[in-house]
LUMPA-303384 format. One record per residue (C-alpha): x negated, y, z; residue in one letter. Coordinates in nm, 4 decimals. Example, Ala and Ser with C-alpha at 12.3 -4.5 7.8 and 13.67 -1.06 7.14 Angstrom:
LUMPA-303384
u -1.2300, v -0.4500, w 0.7800, residu A
u -1.3670, v -0.1060, w 0.7140, residu S
end
This chain:
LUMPA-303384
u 0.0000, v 0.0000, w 0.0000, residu X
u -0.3001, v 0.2374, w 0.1142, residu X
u -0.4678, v 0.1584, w -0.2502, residu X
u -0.1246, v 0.2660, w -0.4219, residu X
u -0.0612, v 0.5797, w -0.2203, residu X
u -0.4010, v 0.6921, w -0.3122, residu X
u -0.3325, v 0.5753, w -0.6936, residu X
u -0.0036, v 0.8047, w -0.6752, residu X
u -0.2161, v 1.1416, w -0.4789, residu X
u -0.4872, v 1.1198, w -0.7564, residu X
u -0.2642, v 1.1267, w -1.0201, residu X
u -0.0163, v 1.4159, w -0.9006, residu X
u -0.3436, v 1.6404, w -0.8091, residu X
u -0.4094, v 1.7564, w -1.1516, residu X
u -0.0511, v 1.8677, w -1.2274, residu X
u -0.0709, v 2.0294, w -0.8694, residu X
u -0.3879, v 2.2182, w -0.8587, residu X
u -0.2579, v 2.3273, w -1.2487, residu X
u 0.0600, v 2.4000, w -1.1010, residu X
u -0.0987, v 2.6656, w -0.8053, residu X
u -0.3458, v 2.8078, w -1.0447, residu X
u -0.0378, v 2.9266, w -1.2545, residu X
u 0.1086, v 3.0728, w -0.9636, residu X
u -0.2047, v 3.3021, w -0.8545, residu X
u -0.2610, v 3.4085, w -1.2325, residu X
u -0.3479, v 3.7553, w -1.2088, residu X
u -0.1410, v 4.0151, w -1.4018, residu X
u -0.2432, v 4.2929, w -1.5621, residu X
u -0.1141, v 4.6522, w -1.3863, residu X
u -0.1176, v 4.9978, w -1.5116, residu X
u -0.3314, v 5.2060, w -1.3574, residu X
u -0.2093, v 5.3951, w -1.0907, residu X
u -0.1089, v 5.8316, w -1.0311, residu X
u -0.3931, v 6.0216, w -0.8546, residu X
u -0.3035, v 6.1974, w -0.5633, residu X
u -0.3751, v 6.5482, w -0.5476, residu X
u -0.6343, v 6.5115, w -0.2699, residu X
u -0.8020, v 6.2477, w -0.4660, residu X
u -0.8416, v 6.5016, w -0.7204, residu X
u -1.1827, v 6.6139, w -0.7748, residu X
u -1.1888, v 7.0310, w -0.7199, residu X
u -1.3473, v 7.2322, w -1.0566, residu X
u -1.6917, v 7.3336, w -0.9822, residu X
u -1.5804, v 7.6998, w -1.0343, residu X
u -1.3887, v 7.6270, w -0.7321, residu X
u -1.6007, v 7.4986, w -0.4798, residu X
u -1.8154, v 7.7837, w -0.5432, residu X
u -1.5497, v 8.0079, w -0.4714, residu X
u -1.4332, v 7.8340, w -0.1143, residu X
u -1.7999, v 7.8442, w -0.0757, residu X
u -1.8455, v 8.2191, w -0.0846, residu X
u -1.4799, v 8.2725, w -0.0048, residu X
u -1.3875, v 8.0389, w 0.3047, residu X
u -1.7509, v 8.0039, w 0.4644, residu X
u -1.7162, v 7.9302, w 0.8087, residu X
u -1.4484, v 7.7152, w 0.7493, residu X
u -1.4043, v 7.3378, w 0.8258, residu X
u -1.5470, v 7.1350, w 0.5098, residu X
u -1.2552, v 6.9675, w 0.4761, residu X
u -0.9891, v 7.2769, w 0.4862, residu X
u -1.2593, v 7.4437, w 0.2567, residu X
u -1.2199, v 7.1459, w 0.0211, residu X
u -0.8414, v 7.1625, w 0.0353, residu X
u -0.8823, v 7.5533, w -0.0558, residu X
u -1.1038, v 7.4617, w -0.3753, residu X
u -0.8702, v 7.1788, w -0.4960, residu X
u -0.5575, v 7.4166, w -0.4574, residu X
u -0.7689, v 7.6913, w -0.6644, residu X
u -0.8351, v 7.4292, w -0.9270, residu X
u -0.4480, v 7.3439, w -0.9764, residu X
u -0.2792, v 7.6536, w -0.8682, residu X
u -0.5769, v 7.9361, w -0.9909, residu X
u -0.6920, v 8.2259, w -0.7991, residu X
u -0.5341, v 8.3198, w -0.4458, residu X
u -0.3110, v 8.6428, w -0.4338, residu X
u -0.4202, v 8.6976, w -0.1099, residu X
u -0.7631, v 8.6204, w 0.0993, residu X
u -0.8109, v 8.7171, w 0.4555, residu X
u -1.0585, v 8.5586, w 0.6908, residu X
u -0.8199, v 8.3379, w 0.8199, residu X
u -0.5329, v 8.2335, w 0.5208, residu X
u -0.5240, v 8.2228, w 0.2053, residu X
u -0.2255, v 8.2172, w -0.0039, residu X
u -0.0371, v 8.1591, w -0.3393, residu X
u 0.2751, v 8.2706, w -0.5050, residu X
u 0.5455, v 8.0889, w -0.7203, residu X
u 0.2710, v 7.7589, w -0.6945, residu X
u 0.4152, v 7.5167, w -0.8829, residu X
u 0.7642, v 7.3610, w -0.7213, residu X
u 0.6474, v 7.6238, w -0.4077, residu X
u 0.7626, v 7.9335, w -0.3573, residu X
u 0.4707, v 8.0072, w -0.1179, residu X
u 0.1655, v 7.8173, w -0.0426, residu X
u -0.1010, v 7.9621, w 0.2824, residu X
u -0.3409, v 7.7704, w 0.3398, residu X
u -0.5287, v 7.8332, w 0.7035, residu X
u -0.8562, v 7.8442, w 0.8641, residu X
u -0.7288, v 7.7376, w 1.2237, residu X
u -0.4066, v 7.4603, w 1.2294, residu X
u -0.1961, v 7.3487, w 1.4769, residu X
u -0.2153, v 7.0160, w 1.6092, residu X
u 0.0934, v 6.7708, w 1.5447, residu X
u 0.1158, v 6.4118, w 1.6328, residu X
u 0.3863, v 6.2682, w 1.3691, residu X
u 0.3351, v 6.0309, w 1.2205, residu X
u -0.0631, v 6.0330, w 1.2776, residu X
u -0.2235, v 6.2719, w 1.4532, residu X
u -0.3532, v 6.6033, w 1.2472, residu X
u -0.3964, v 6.9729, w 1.2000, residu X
u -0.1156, v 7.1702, w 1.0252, residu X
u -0.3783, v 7.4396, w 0.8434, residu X
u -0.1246, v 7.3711, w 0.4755, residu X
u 0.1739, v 7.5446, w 0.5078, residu X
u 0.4366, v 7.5664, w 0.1948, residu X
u 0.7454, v 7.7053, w 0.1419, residu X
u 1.0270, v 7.5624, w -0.0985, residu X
u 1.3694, v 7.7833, w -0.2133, residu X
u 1.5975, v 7.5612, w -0.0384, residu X
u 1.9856, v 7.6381, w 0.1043, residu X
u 1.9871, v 7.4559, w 0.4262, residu X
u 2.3314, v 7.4283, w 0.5565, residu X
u 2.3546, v 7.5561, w 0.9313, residu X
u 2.5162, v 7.1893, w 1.0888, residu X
u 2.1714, v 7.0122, w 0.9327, residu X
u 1.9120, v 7.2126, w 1.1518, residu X
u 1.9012, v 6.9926, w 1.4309, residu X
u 1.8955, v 6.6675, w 1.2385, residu X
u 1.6401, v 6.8276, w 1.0131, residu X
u 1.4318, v 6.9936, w 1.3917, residu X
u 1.4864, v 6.5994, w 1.5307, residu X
u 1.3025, v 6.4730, w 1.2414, residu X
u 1.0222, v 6.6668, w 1.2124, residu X
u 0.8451, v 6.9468, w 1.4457, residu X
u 0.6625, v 7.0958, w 1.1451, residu X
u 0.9778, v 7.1810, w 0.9324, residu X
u 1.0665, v 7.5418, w 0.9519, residu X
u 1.3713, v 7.6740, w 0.8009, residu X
u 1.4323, v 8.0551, w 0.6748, residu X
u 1.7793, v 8.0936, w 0.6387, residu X
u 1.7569, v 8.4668, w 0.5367, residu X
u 1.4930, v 8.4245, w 0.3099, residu X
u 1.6427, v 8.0800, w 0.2002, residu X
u 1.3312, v 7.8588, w 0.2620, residu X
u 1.2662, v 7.5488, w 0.3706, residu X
u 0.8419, v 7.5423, w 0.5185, residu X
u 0.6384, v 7.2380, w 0.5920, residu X
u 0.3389, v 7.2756, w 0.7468, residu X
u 0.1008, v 6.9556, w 0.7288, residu X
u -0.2809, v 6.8876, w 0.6572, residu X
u -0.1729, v 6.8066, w 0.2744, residu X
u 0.0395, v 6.9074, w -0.0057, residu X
u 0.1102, v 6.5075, w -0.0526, residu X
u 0.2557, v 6.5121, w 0.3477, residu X
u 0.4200, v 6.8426, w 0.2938, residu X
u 0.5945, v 6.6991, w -0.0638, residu X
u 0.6979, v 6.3914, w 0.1505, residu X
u 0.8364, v 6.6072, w 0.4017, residu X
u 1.0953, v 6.8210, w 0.2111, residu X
u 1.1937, v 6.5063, w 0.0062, residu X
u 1.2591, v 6.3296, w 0.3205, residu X
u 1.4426, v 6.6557, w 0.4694, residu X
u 1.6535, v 6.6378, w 0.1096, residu X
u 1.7887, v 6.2923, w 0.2095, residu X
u 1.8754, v 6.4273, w 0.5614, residu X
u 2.0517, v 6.7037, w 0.4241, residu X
u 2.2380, v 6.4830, w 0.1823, residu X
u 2.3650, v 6.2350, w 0.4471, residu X
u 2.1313, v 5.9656, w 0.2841, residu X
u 1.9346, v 5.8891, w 0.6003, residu X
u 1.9505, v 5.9409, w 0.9870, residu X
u 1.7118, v 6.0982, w 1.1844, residu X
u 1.5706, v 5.8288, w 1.2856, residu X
u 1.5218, v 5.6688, w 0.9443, residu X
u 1.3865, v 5.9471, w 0.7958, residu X
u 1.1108, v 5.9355, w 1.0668, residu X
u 1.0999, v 5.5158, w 0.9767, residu X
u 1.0567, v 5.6434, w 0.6532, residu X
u 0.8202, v 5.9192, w 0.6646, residu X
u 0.5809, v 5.6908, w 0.8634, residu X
u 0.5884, v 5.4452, w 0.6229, residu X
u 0.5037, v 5.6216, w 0.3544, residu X
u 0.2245, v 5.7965, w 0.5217, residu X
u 0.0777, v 5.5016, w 0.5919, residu X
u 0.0612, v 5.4542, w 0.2319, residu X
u -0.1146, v 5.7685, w 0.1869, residu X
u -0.3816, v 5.6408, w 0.4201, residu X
u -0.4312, v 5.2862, w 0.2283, residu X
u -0.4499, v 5.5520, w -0.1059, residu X
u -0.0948, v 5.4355, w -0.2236, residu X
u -0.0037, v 5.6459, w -0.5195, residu X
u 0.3747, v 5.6914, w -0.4020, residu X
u 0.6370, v 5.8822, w -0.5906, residu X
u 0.7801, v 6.1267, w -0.2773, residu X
u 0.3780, v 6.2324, w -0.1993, residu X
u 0.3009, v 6.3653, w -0.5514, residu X
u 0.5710, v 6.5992, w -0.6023, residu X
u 0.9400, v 6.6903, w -0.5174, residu X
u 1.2072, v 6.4921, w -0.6466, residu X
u 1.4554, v 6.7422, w -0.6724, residu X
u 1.4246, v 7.0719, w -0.8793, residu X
u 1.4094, v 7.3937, w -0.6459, residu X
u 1.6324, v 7.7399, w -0.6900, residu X
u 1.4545, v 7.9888, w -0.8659, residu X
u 1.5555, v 8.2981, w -0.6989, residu X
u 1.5993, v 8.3572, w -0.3364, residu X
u 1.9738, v 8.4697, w -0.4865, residu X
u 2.0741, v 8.1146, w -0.4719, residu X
u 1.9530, v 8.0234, w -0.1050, residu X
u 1.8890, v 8.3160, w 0.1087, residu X
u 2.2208, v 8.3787, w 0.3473, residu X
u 2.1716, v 8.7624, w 0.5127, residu X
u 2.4280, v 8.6870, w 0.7800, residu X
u 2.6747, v 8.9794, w 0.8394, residu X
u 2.6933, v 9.2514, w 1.0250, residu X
u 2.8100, v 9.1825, w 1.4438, residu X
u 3.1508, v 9.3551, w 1.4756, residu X
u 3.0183, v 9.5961, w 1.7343, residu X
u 2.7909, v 9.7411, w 1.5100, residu X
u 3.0239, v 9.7640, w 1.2200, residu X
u 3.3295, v 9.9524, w 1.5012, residu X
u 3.0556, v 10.2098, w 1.5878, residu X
u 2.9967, v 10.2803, w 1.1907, residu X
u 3.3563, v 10.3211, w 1.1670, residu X
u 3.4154, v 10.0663, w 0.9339, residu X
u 3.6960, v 9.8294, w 1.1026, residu X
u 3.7964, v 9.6557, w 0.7942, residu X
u 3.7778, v 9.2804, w 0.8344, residu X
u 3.4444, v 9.1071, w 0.7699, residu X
u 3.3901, v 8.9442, w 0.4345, residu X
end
């Protein structure tokens, strides 16, 4: 019986081994996005945060030249920001010499911070404050800010802030999410929400910005008591 059993085993091992070699057979994959702090900064650039941002941390220096080389010159340099206008999908980009710590989802420096036109409705700003500390919103300039130590984390951010807006995720998994998918950042995965925003931002503050109105005490001393708008 023991001669047979083996007689059976050596047979079936070619079709096996053939069998898990097909399974493992590698195939081929398109090469994947670079993320914009993978991209390498224009030399015309690092000489410019050279001279420009010296005294600055390397790697916030680097961030400054790699900005220059995809959004151009600065409007505005003072020794401690530097920012752009209408920069890209941004409305405002200022970039900092000093950030503020913040601890989710790794620990970092918030020295990127970057404004998006964005009408925030007023029952979504404590979902949007629960899920992240580094979300600002403007509602009388009609910005949403994100403040992070990346354009890819501050993309991620407002995307993830979009779902909460739209009802397509809690708090809570909008945090699940974010982590995840800085986590993939870390491990250099090329993921859709960290290379740009997946919605198309207003293009005038005439679409988002909400001036309030006036407080009715103000408007009886004026002497205007019609009713409010």
């Amino acid at each position: 019986m023991k001669t047979l059993t083996l007689i059976v085993l050596a047979a079936l091992a070619p079709a096996s081994l053939a069998f898990a070699q097909a399974e493992i057979k590698s195939v081929p994959m398109s090469a994947p996005a670079v993320l914009p702090s993978q991209t390498a900064p224009s030399t015309e650039a690092l000489a410019w945060s050279q001279k420009n941002l010296a005294g600055w941390p390397e790697g916030t220096r680097r961030l400054g030249a790699q900005l220059m080389t995809k959004y151009g010159a600065p409007v505005e340099v003072t020794p401690r920001q530097v920012t752009w206008i209408n920069s890209g999908q941004w409305a405002r980009t200022t970039l900092y010499k000093e950030g503020v710590a913040h601890n989710f989802a790794a620990p970092h420096r918030n020295v990127l911070e970057q404004a998006v036109l964005y009408k925030v409705p007023v029952d979504k700003l404590v979902a949007l404050a629960q899920f992240s500390r580094s979300l600002v919103v403007d509602l009388a300039r009609g910005e949403l800010v994100s403040s992070a130590d990346s354009e890819e984390i501050n993309f991620l951010a407002v995307n993830v802030a979009d779902d909460v807006v739209k009802g397509q995720r809690t708090t809570e998994e909008a945090r699940i999410y974010f982590a995840q998918l800085v986590r993939a950042k870390m491990i250099k995965e090329p993921e859709r929400e960290l290379q740009k925003l997946k919605f198309t931002p207003a293009k005038s503050s005439k679409e988002t910005a909400d001036p309030d109105e006036v407080a009715p005490l103000i408007r009886h001393m004026n002497g205007d008591n019609s009713p409010p708008p």
